[in-house]
N, C-alpha and C positions, 0 to 999 in steps of 0.2 A: 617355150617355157624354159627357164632358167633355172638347173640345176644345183645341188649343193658347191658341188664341186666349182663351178665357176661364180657361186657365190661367197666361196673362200676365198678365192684368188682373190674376188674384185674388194672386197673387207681388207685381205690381206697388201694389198697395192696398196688402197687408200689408209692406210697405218702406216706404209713404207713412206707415201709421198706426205704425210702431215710430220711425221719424224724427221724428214727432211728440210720441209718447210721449218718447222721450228729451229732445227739448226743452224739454219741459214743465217734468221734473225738470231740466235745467239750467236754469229760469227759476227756479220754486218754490228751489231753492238758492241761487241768487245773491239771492232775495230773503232770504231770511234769514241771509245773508253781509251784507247790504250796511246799516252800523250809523245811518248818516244820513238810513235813511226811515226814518217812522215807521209804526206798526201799521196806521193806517187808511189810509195809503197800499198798504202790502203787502197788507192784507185787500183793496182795491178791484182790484189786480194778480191775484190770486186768480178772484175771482168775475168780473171780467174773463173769464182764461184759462177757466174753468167755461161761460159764456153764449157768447163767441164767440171759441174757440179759436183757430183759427189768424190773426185780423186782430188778436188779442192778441198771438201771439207773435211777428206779423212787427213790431207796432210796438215791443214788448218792444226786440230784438233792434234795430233800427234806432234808439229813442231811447236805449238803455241800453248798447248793443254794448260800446262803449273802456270803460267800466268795471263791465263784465261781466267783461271780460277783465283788468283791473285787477287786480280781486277775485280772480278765479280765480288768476295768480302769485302776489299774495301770500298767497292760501291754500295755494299749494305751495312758500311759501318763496323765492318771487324767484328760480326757477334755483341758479345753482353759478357763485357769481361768483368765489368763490377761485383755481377752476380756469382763469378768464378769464385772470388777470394772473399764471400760473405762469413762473416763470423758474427752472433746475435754477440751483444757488447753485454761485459756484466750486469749493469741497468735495466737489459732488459729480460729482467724475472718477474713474476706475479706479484712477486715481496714489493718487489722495489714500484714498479705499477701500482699497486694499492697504498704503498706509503707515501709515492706524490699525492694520491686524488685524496690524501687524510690529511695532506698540508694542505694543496688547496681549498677543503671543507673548514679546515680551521683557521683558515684565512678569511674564509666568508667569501670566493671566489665563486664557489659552485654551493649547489645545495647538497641536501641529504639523497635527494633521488639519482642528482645527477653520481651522486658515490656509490651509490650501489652500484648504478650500472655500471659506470669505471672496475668497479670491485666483481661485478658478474663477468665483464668482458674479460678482466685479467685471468681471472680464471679457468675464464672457458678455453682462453688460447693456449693456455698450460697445455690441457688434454688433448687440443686438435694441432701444434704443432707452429701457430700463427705467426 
């Protein structure tokens, strides 16, 4: 029968060896993300990680880290810097929102219904922030 205790270990091994595993594959990719080594450099990273796993991937990680993580942004595109330096534009106030949908109404673009609802939604986004 199988005690606590050596059911921590074996829980706790198998969290050692998937943390591992997953660092692996984020070494293995950042090596072939990264365009300024060359082949024989990544092949020796390799068979490195192969013979002596984890003092490969502490020094991986500890020589490579900042542009590990470099690579990694801009492999996802650098964030969302548009949404950084968002500023709502004068235009957009419920004033200015309901005084187009009352030119387009007196244009004869839209109807009377479609103005309201223009006229409800301006409003509503007033109070929730839209």
């Amino acid at each position: 029968m199988i005690g606590f205790g050596d059911l921590f270990w074996f829980l706790l091994w198998i969290f050692y060896f998937t943390a591992y595993i997953f660092m692996v594959f984020l070494i293995i990719m950042d090596l072939f993300r990264d365009h300024a080594l060359n082949g024989w450099a990544k092949a020796a990273w390799i068979i490195a990680l192969i013979f002596l796993p984890f003092l490969t991937a502490l020094v991986y990680v500890i020589a490579r880290g900042r542009g590990m993580a470099e690579r990694n942004a801009a492999a996802r595109g650098g964030g969302v810097p548009e949404t950084d330096d968002y500023r709502p534009s004068a235009s957009a106030t419920p004033a200015a929102d309901i005084a187009q949908a009352k030119a387009l109404l007196d244009a004869g673009t839209i109807s009377q219904g479609e103005y309201e609802a223009l006229k409800s939604k301006a409003l509503g986004n007033q109070y929730f922030g839209a």
